[in-house]
N, C-alpha and C positions, 0 to 999 in steps of 0.2 A: 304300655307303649307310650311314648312320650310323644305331648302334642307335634312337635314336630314332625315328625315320622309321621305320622298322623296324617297332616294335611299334606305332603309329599304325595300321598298312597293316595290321597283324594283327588290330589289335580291329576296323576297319571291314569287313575281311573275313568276320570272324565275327558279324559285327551282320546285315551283309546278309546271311550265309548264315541265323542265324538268323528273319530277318524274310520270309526268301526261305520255310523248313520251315514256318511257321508262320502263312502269308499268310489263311488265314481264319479264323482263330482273331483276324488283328490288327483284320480287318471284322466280327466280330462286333461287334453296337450293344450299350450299356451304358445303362444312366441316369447322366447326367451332372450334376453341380449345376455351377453358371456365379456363384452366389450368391443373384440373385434369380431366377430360374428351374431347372428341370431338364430336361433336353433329351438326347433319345438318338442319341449317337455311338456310333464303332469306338474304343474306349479306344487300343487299339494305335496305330490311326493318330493318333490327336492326340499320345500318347506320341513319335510315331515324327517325327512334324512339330517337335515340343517339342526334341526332339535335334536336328533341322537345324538348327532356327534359332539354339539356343545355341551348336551348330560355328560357324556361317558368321559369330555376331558376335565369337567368338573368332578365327577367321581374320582378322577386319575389323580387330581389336586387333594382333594381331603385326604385321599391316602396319603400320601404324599405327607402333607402335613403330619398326619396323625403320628406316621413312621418317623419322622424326624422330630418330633416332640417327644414321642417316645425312647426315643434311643437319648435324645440331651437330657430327660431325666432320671435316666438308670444312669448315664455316665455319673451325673450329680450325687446321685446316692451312690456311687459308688466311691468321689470324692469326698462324700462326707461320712462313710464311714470309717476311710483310713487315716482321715483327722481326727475323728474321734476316739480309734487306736492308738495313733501316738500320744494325744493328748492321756490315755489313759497309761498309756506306757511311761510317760514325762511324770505322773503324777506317783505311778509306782515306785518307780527309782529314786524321786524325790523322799518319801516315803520310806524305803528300804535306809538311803544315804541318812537322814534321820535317825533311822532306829542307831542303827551302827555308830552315827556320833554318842548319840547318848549312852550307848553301851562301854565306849573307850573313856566317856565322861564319866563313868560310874564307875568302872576299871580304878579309875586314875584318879578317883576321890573317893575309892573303898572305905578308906580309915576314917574319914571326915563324921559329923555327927547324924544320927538316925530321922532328925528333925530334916534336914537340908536332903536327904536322901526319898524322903518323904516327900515333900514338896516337889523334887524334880521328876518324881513318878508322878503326882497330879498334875505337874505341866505336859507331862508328854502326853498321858489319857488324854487332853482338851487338848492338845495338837492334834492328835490320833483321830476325836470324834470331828475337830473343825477339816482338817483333810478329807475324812471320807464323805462329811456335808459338802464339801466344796465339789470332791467326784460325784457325788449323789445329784448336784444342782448343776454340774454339768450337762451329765449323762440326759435329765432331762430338757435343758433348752435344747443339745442338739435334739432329739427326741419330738419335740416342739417344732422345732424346726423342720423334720422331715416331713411333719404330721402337717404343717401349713403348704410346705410344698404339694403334698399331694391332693388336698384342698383344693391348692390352684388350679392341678393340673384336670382333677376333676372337672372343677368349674371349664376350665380354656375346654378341652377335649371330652367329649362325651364318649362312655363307653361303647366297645363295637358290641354289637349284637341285642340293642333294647331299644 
């Protein structure tokens, strides 16, 4: 349980202990002013009512929050995965449109010597591995990057239920 939580569960224990010691002293009636009138309540319990209702709309608020952080960072991740789909899509076709030039370029200089045919096979391999290092080092900054997002979002928002 995390100290917070913690100390939450200690002032409310000691509000109702104290409310609990002091239960007719909170029904004692007062004169109350309202503005235009004066009218006699139990100070305590209106006090005591005045405190719920300020919890329960601070409750309302963190929901609140929490619901709308939550939802703008699933939106995100789900903008940053279909970036990072097309980005993989861009990189395949870029890729595919390669091989296929260099196939019509091999086509179209069949007869040429075994040497020069050689060499344009070692240039594509190191095209081939520098492409897939470049998707490789994509894949992880986006990666990276979701991984810091949700870092944040841990930090900003604390899990429900600990």
């Amino acid at each position: 349980m995390r100290i917070g939580t913690l100390l939450l569960l200690l002032v409310l224990a000691a509000t109702a202990g104290f409310v609990s010691l002091n239960w007719d002293a909170m029904l004692a009636p007062a004169d109350l002013s309202i503005g235009v009138a004066t009218v006699k309540m139990p100070l305590g319990l209106v006090m005591l009512g005045l405190m719920v209702l300020i919890t329960a709309l601070f409750l309302i608020l963190v929901v609140w929050l929490q619901t709308s952080v939550l939802l703008e960072t699933r939106r995100q991740a789900k903008e940053i995965k279909a970036s990072r789909e097309l980005a993989d899509q861009a990189e395949a076709s870029r890729f595919t449109e390669l091989r296929s030039f260099i196939e019509a370029e091999l086509g179209r200089r069949g007869g040429q010597g075994g040497e020069s045919q050689a060499a344009l096979l070692a240039r594509i391999e190191q095209v081939d591995r520098d492409l897939r290092l470049s998707i490789e080092q994509s894949g992880n900054t986006l990666a990276a990057y979701i991984g810091e997002l949700e870092d944040r979002l841990e930090k900003t928002v604390p899990p429900s239920g600990r």
